[in-house]
C-alpha positions in Angstrom: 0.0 0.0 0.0 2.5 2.3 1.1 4.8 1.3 -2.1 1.6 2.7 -4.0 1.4 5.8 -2.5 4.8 6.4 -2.9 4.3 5.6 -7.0 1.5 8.2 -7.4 3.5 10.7 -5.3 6.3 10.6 -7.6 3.9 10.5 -10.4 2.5 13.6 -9.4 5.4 15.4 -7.7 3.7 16.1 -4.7 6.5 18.6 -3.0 5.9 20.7 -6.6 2.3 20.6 -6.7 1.8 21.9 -3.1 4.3 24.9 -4.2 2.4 25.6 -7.1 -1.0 25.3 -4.4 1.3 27.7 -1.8 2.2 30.2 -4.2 -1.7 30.3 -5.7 -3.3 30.2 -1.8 -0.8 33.3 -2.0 -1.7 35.0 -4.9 -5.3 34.7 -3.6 -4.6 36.2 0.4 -3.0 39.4 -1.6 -6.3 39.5 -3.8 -9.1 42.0 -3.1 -11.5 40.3 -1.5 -10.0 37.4 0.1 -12.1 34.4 1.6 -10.8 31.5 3.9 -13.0 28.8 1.9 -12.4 30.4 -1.4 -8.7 30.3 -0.7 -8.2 26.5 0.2 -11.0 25.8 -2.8 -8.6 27.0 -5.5 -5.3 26.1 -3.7 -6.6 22.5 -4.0 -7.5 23.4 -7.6 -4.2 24.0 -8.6 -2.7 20.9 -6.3 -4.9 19.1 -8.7 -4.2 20.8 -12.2 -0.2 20.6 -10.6 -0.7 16.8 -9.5 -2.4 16.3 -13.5 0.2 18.4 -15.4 3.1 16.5 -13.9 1.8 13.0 -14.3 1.4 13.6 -18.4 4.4 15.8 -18.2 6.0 12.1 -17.4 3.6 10.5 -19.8 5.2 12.9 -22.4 8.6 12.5 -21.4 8.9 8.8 -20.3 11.7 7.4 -22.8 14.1 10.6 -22.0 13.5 9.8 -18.4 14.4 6.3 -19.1 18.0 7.7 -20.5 18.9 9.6 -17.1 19.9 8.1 -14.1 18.3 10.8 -12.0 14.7 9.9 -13.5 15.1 6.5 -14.7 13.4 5.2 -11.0 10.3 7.5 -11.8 7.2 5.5 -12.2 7.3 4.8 -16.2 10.6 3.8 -17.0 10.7 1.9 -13.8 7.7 -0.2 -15.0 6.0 0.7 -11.6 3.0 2.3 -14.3 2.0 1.4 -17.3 1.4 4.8 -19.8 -2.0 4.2 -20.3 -2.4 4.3 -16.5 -0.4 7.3 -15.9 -2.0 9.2 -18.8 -5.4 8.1 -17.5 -4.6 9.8 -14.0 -3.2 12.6 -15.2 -6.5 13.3 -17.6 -8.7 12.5 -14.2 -6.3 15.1 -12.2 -6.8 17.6 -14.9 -10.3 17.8 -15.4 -10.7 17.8 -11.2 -8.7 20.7 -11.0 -10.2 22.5 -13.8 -13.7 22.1 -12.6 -12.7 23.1 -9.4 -10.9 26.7 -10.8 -14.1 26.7 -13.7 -16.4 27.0 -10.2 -14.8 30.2 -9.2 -16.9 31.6 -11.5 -14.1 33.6 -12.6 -13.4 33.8 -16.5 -9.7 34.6 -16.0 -8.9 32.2 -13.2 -10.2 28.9 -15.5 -8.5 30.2 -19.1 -5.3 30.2 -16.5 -5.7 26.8 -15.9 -5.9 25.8 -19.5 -3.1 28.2 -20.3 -1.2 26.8 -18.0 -1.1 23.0 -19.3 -1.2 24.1 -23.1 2.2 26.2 -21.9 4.1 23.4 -19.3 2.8 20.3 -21.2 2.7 22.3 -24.5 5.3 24.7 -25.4 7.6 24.1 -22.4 7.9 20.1 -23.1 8.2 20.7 -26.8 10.9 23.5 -26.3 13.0 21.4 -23.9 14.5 19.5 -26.3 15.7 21.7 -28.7 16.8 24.8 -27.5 18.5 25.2 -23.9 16.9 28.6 -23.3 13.6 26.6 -22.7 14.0 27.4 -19.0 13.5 31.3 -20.1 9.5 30.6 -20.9 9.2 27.2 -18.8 9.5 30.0 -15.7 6.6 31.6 -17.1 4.5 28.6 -15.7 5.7 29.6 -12.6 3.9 33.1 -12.5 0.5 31.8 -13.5 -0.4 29.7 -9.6 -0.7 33.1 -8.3 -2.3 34.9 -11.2 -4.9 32.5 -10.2 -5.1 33.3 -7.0 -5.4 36.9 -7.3 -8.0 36.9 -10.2 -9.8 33.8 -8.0 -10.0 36.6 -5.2 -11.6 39.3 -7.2 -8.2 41.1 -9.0 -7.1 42.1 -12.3 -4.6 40.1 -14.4 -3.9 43.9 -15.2 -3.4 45.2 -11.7 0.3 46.2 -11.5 0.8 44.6 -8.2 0.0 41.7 -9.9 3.0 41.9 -12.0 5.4 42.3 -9.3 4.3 39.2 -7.3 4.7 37.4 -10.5 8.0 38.4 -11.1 8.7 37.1 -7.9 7.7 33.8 -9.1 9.4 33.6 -12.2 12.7 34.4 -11.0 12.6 31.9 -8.3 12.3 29.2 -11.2 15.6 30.0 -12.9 17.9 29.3 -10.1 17.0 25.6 -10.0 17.8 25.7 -13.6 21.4 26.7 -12.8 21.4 24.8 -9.3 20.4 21.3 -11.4 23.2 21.7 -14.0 25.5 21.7 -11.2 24.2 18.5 -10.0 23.0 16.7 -13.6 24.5 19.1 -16.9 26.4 16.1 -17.5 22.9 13.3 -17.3 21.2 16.4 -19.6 23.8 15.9 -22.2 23.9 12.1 -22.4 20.1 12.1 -22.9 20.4 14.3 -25.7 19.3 17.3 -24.7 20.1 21.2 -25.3 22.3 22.1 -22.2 23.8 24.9 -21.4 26.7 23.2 -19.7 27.9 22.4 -23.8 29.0 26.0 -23.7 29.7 27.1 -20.0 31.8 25.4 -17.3 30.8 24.9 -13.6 32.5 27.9 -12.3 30.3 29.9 -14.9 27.4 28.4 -14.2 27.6 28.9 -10.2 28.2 32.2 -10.7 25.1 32.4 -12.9 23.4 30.7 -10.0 24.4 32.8 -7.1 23.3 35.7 -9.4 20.2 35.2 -10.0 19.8 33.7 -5.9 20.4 37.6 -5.3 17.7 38.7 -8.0 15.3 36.9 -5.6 16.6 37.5 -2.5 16.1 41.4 -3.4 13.2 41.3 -5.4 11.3 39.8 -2.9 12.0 42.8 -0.9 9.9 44.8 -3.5 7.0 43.0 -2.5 5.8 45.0 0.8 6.1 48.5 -1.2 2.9 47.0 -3.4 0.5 44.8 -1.0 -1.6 46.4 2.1 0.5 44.8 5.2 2.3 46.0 7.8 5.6 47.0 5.5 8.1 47.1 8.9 6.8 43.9 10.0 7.1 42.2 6.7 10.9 43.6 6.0 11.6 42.2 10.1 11.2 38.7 8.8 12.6 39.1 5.0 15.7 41.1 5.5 17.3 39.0 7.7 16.4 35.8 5.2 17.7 37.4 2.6 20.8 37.9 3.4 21.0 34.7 5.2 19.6 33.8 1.8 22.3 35.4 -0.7 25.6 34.9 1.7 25.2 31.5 2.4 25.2 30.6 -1.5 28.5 32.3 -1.8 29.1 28.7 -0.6 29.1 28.1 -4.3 31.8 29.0 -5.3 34.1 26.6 -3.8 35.7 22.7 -4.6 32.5 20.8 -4.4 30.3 22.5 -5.9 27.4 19.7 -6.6 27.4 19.7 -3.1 26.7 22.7 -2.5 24.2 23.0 -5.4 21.9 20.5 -3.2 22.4 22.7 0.0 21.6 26.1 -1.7 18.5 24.3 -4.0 16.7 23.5 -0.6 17.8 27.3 1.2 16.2 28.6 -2.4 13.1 26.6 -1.7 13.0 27.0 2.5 13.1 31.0 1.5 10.3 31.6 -0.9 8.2 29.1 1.7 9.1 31.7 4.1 8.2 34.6 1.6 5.2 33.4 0.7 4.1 32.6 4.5 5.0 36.2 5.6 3.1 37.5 2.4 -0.1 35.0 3.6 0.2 36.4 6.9 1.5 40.2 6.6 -2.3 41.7 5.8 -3.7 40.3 9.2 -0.6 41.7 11.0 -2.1 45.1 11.7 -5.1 43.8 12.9 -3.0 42.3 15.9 -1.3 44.9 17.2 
């Protein structure tokens, strides 16, 4: 039983799914006119759509994954699922989630949900294998969770403050891109697929990395100039992170540095948890003082 749980986690890749639901139930407290039950009801939505998106994401991709060591255990090339199964789940997944954003009532906040499989499953997937950019508009996926939210919660996909959360989003995806080809350019390369680490070497690329770990570390200090929250309380818990954030990937640049990749991908991770928990709570701040 537990073995089967464990195959539909992995199938669905749960730890990225409940990001995707964290960074939407995020999107949504920072809408207009938040609602406790609203808020859960289209963070689950996007679990689901997540949960769907990655399970034919693997349906899509199953023989690469079988030519890389760090996916070869996933469910289909370990035999663990057949296709049809997988791409059965992932269709049921989809649809849940879909209905459950379609019930918001909200135009915007359903056409998200479609744009966002037609752009991960669709244009990311086919990019992936023949340009080594794709990361550039695979991020993209990562600014539409919280568009969600916020249009789910009564907001405009035009509001400027929308924008900057978003960004926020987007540039969290790029250092894992940097962070993995530490770990894997080689695996990326044997598969047969565009890398990046063709043309740059591994000094290069953790610079890249501990760049763009910066770019989020002070972008997300942006975020209290544009959302109704008590600013001083927000910046208390972000400025220390932060820095705790950008000096500790300094680490980086040293001997080992798939080592450190692993380290600094979970501190990249641990601090946009913390962002996006400070953002949840920063509007109900004032109200306890």
């Amino acid at each position: 039983m537990m073995l089967k749980i464990k195959t539909y986690a992995n199938l669905c890749r749960i730890p990225l799914s409940l990001f995707a639901a964290a960074s939407a139930a995020t999107g949504y407290a920072l809408g207009p006119h938040p609602s406790p039950v609203q808020a859960f009801a289209t963070a689950a939505s996007v679990f689901l759509l997540a949960c769907g998106s990655s399970a034919l994401n693997q349906f899509q991709e199953r023989d690469l994954d079988a030519r890389m060591a760090r996916t070869r255990r996933r469910p289909l090339p370990s035999g663990a699922l057949t296709p049809r199964h997988a791409l059965g789940v992932s269709i049921a997944l989809l649809a849940s989630g879909l209905a459950g954003l379609a019930a918001t009532r909200t135009i915007q906040t359903a056409a998200l949900g479609f744009v966002a499989i037609g752009w991960y499953n669709g244009l990311y997937t086919f990019l992936k294998k023949r340009t080594a950019l794709a990361f550039l508009p695979g991020a993209i996926v990562g600014m539409i969770p919280p568009a969600i939210g916020w249009t789910a919660a009564g907001g405009s996909l035009l509001d400027p403050r929308l924008a900057v959360i978003s960004l926020l989003f987007f540039l969290w995806q790029i250092p894992h891109v940097w962070l993995l080809l530490l770990q894997y350019g080689d695996e990326y390369e044997q598969a047969g697929l565009p890398s990046l680490a063709r043309w740059l070497n591994k000094n290069q690329i953790a610079r890249l990395a501990l760049i763009w770990i910066i770019a989020v570390a002070t972008a997300s200090l942006a975020l209290p100039l544009v959302i109704k929250a008590n600013a001083l309380a927000i910046y208390a818990a972000l400025i220390p992170a932060a820095a705790w954030l950008a000096f500790s990937s300094f680490k980086l640049i040293g001997v080992d540095q798939g080592l450190a990749a692993q380290a600094v991908f979970r501190r990249v991770n641990a601090y946009i948890l913390l962002v996006m928990c400070t953002l949840c709570l920063g509007p109900v701040i004032p109200s306890l003082q």
